[in-house]
C-alpha positions in Angstrom: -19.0 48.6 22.3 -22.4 46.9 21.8 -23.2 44.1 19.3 -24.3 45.8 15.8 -21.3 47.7 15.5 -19.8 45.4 12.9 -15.9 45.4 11.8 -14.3 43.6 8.7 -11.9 41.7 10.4 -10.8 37.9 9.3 -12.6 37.6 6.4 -15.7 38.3 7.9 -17.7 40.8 9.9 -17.9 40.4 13.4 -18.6 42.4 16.4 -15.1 43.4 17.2 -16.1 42.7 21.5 -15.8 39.1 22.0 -18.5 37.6 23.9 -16.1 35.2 25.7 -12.6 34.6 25.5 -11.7 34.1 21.6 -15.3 34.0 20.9 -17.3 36.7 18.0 -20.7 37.3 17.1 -21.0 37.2 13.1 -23.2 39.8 11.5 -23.8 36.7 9.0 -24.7 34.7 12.0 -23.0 32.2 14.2 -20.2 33.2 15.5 -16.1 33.1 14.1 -13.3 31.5 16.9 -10.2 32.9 17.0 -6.9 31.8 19.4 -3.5 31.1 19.7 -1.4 27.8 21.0 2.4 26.7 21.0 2.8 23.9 18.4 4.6 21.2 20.3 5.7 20.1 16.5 7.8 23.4 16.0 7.5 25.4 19.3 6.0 28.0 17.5 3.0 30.1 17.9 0.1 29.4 15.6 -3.4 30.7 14.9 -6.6 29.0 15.3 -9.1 30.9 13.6 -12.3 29.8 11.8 -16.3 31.1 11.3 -19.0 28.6 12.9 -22.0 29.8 11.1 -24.0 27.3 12.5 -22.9 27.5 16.1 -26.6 28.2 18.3 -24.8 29.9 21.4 -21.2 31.1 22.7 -21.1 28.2 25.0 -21.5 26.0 22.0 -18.3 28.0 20.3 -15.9 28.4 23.1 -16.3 24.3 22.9 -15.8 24.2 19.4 -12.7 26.4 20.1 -11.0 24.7 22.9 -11.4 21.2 21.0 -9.5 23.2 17.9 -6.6 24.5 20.0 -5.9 21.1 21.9 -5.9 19.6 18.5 -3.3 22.3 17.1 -1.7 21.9 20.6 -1.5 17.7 20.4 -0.4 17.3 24.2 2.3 19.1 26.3 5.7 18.4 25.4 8.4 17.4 28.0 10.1 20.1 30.2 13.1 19.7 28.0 12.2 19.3 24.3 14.3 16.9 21.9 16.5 19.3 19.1 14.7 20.3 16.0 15.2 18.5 12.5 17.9 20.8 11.4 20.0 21.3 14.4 19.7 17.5 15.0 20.5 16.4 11.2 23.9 18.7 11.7 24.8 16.9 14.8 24.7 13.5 12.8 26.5 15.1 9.8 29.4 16.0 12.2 29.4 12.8 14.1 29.9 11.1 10.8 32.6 13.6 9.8 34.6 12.8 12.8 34.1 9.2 13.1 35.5 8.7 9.3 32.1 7.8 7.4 32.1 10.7 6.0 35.5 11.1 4.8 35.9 13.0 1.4 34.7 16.8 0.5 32.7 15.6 -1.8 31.0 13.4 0.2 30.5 16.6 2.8 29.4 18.6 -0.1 26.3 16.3 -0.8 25.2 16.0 2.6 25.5 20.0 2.8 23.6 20.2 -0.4 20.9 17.7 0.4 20.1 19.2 3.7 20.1 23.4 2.9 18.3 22.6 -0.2 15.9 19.9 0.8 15.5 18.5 4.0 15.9 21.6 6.2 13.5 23.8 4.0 11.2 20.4 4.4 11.6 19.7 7.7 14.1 21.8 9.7 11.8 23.2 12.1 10.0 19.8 13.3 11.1 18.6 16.8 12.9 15.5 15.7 10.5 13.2 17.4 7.1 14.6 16.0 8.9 14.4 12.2 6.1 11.6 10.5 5.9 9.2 8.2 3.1 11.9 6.8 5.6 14.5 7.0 8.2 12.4 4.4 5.1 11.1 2.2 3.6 14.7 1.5 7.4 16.2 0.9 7.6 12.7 -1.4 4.2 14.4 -3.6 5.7 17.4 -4.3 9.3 16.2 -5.4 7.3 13.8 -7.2 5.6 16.6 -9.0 9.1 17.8 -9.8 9.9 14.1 -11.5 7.0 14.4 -13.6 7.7 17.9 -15.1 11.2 16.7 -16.0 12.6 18.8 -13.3 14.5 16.1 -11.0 15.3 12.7 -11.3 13.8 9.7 -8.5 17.3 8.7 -8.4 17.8 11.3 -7.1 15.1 12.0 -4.7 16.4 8.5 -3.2 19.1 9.8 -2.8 17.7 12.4 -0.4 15.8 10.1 1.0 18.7 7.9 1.9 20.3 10.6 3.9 16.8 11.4 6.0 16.9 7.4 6.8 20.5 7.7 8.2 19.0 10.9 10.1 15.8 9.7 11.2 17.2 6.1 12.2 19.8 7.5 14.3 17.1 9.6 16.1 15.1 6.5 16.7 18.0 4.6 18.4 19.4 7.6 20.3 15.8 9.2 21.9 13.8 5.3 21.4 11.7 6.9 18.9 9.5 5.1 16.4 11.2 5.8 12.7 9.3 7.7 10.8 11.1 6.5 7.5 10.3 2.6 8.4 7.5 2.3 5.8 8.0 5.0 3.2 9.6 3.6 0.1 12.0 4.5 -2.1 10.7 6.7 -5.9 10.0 4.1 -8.5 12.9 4.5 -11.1 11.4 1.8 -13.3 11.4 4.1 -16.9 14.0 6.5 -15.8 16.8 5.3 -17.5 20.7 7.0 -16.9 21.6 5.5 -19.9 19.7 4.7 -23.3 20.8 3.3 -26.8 20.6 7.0 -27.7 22.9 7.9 -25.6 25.3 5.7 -23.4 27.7 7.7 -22.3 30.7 5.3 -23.6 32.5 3.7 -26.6 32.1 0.6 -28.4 35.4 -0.5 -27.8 36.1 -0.3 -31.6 35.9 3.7 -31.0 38.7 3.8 -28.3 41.5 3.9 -30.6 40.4 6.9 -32.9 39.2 8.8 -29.3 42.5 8.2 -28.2 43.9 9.4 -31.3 42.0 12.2 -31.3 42.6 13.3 -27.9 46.8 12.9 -28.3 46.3 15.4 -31.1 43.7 17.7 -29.4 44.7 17.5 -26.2 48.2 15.8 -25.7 48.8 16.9 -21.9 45.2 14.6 -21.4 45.9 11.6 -23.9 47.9 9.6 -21.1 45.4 10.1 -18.0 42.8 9.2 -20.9 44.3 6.1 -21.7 44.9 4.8 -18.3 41.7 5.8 -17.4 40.1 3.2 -20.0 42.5 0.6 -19.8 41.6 0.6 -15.8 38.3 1.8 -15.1 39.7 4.1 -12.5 37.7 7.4 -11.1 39.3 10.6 -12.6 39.0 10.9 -8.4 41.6 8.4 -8.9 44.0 9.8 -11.2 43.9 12.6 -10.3 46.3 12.2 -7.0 48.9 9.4 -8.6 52.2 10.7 -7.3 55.0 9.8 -9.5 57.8 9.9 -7.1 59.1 11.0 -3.8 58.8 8.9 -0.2 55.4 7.6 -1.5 55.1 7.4 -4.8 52.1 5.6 -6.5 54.1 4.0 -9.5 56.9 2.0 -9.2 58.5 2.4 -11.9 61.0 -0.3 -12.3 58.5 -3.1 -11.1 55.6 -1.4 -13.5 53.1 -1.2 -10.5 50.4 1.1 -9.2 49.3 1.6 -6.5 45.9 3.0 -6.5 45.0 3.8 -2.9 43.8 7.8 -2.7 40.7 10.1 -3.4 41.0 13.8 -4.8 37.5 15.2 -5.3 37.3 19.2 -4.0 40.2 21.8 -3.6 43.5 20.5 -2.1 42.0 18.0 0.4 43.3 13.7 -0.6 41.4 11.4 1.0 43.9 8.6 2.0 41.7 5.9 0.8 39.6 5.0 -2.3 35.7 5.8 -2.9 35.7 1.6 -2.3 37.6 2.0 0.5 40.2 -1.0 -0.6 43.4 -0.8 -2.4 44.3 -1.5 -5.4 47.5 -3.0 -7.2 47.3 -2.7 -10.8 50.2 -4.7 -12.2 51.3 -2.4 -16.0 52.3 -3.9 -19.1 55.4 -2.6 -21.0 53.7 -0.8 -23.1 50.9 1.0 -20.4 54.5 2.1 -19.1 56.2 3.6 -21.6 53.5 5.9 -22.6 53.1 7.2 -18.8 57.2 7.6 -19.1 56.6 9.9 -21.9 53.8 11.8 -20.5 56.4 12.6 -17.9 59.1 13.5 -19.8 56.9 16.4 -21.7 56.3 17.8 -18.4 57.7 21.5 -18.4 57.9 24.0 -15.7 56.4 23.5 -12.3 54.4 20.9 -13.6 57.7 19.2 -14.3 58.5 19.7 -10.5 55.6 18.4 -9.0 55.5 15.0 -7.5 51.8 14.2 -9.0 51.6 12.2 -12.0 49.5 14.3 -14.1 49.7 17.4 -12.4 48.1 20.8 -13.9 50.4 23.5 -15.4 50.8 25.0 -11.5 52.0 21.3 -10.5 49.2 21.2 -8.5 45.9 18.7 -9.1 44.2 19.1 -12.0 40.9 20.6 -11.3 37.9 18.6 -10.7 36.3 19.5 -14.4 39.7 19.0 -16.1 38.7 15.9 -18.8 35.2 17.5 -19.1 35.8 20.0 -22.2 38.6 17.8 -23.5 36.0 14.7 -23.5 33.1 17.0 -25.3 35.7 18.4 -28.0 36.9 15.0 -28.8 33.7 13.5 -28.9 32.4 16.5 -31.3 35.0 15.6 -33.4 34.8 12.2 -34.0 30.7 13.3 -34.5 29.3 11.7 -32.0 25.5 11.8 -31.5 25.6 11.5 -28.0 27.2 13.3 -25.5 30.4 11.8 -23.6 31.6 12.6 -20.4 34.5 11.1 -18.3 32.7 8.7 -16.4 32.5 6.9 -20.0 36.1 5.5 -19.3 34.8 3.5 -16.3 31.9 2.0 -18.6 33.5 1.3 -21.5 36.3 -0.5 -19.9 33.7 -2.8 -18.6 32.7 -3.5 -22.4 36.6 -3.3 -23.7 37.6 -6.4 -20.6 34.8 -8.5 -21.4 35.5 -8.4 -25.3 39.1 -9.3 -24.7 37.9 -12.2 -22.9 39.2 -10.7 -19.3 38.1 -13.1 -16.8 35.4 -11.3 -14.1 37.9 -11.5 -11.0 40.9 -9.6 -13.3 38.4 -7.1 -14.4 37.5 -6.2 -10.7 40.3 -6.5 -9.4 42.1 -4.4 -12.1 38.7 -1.4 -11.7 38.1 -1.9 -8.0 34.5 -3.3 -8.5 33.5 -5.0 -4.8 30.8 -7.3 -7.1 29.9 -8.3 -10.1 26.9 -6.5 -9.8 28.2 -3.2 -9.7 30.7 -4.8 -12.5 27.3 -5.7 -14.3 25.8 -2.1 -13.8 28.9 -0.2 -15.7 28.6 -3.0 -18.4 26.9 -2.3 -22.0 26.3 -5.8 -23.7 26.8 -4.8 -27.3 24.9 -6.1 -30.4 27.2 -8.2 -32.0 28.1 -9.9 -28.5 24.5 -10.7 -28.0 24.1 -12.0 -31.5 27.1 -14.0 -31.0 25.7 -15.3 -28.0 22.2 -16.2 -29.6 23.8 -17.6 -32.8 25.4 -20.1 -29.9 22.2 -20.9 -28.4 20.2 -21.3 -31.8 23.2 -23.9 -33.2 22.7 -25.6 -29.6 18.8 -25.8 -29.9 17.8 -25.8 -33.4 17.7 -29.5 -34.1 19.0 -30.0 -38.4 17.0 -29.5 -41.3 15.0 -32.5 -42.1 17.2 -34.8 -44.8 20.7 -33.2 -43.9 23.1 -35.8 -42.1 
């Protein structure tokens, strides 16, 4: 077929016979390139394909076409390549699965999530060792995007991102790669705030008693969890799992002791160890005592035959959402502007300890806090504590009125 006999093809129109290898004539002029290479990146197939209208002879584009597909191309890779992202990022979930660092259900669950909805779709088919730092920053700009629409939060896109470090870092050591995570930082959270005066997600201790109240009239079966789980601090993860008797029983009841040493988060599955990883002792008043010895004397049925201490109506654990609608109601019906949710017992016993005057070590030791730190983090200083404090520092500062003695 002679030149003149124009197609639409690309785009364009071009002479559909090629006047070397991957090379058209353009009816516009110039000529258009077109040709295929193996991305070393994703051993894939991929399309070079582009018009050079100002290209003076064929020589000229098969030049211009060669230089495009070594550039697509990027060098040879080795005979046998390195696993791509996804199949590699499994391997490392499983490794930490078995060797105990990732040891709860949950904690399988948000890897799982974090890599099916994030990372592989980002990454997954990237040979492990040409994932770049430009890869991470351009996935970066469009969760970004997402944080500015008010669709996710940079908390947790670090959170992602701390999982691709673990990932990308284990790469480097194992195949003596450069890290591609060694200079991208973290979101900026500075303005993102979990919790606001609006709404802190716990009670000014003065509150406690009428949510208590109102929970042992709402929900009875909850009110003694409820109140242990704001006189400790502990996880509902925490409570949930307390066995009451049998060979290993978590409360001794004649001593008044607990022993706080397991993790229920999904399903059936008790991690034999805290989220902290230590154990705790919690030494119970009298009166802490009593009201977990009549939570168990209203069990019935075979939640009175279970070994848990506050097992569901089946005996079994309570489910994972248990306080949630018990928490809402009660907090609806005190009238509430904010909403309240079960992780409010681990803040506002923070705020309850240090109004009683707890010392720092007792209140760790008693909520399993490694620092103060994280102590400090679950911690609301209240107004009148921070008046009281100022009022200190003014009568310490303030020299007298002039004339007083």
């Amino acid at each position: 077929m002679s030149a003149g006999r124009w197609v639409s093809r690309w785009h364009d129109e071009i002479d559909p016979k090629p006047v070397a290898p991957g090379v058209y004539k353009r009816k516009a002029g110039g000529y258009r390139i077109r040709g295929r290479v193996v991305d070393p990146r994703t051993g894939r197939m991929v399309e070079v394909r582009r018009a050079l209208p100002d290209a003076k002879s064929a020589r000229e584009a098969s030049a211009a076409l060669a230089a495009e597909l070594e550039r697509a191309k990027g060098g040879a890779r080795d005979a046998e390549a390195l696993p791509r992202f996804t199949e590699y990022a499994a391997t490392i979930m499983a490794r930490k699965i078995t060797d105990g660092r990732i040891a709860s259900a949950s904690g399988r669950e948000k890897w799982m999530v974090i890599l099916r909805a994030h990372l592989d779709p980002a990454f997954g088919s990237i040979y492990i060792d040409h994932l770049t730092a430009a890869d991470v920053e351009a996935w970066k700009a469009r969760f970004a995007a997402k944080v500015r629409a008010g669709n996710a939060s940079p908390t947790t896109g670090n959170t992602i991102l701390s999982v691709l470090r673990v990932i990308t870092a284990a790469a480097a050591d194992e195949y003596d790669l450069k890290d591609p995570m060694r200079r991208v930082r973290p979101f900026d959270t500075r303005g993102h705030r979990t919790y606001t005066d609006e709404a802190p997600n716990s009670l000014a201790p003065a509150d406690v008693p009428r949510f208590l109240a109102t929970m042992r009239e709402m929900f009875p079966r909850m009110y003694a969890p409820t109140v242990l789980g704001f006189v400790t601090g502990l996880r509902p993860s925490s409570l949930r799992p307390l066995r009451r008797r049998g060979p290993a029983s978590d409360v001794k009841w004649d001593d008044g002791l607990l022993l706080v040493r397991q993790s229920h988060t999904r399903g059936t599955e008790v991690m034999p160890a805290t989220k902290t990883g230590r154990d705790q002792r919690i030494q119970m008043p009298a009166e802490l005592v009593a009201i977990l010895r009549d939570h168990v004397a209203g069990l019935k049925g075979k939640a009175a035959a279970s070994d848990l201490l506050f097992p569901s109506t089946t005996g079994a654990f309570l489910p994972v959402e248990a306080f949630d609608k018990p928490f809402a109601k009660c907090a609806a019906a005190m009238g509430l502007p904010y909403k309240l949710t079960p992780r409010a017992m681990r803040r506002t016993f923070q705020d309850m300890a240090r109004e009683a005057r707890v010392e720092g070590v007792i209140t760790r030791a008693i909520s399993g806090h490694a620092t103060e730190a994280m102590q400090r983090h679950y911690s609301t200083a209240r107004d009148h504590e921070i008046a009281a404090g100022l009022s200190a520092l003014v009568a310490m500062a303030v020299p007298a009125p002039m004339g007083s003695n």
